[in-house]
C-alpha positions as CSV (number, residue, x, y, z in Angstrom):
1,X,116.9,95.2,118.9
2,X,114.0,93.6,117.1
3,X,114.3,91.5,114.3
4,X,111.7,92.5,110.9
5,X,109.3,89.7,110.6
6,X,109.8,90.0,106.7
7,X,113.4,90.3,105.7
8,X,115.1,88.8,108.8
9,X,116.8,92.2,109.4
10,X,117.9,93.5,112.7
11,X,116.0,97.0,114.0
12,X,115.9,99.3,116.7
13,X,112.5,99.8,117.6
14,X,112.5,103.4,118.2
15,X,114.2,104.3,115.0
16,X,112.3,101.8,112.8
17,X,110.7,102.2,109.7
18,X,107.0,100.7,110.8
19,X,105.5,99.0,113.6
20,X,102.4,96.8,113.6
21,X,100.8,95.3,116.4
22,X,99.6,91.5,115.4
23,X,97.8,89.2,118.5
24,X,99.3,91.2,121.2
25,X,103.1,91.4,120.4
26,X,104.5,95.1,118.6
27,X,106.2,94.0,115.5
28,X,108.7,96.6,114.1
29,X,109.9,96.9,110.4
30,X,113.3,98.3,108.3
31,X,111.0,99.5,105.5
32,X,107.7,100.5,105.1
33,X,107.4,97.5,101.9
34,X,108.1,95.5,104.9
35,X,105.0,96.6,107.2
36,X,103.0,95.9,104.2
37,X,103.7,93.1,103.4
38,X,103.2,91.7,106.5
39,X,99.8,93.5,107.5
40,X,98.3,91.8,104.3
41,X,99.3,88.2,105.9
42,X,100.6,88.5,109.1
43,X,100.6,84.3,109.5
44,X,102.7,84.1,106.3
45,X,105.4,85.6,108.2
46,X,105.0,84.0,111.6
């Protein structure tokens, strides 16, 4: 399980919504709002 940067929820990563790869590391979202949100400002949510 991965956990979305943005809302705190838990994901699976093959089933989720979005993924985004930030500085190295694959981050994986339950919503596409979510991936966007965080590819406009990835440090807000880090």
């Amino acid at each position: 399980m991965a956990t979305d940067p943005v809302c705190g929820m838990e994901v699976e990563p093959g089933t989720a919504a979005g993924e985004y790869e930030y500085e190295g590391e694959t981050y994986h979202f339950c919503a596409t709002a979510c991936r966007e949100r965080f590819v406009e400002n990835p440090e807000r949510f880090l």
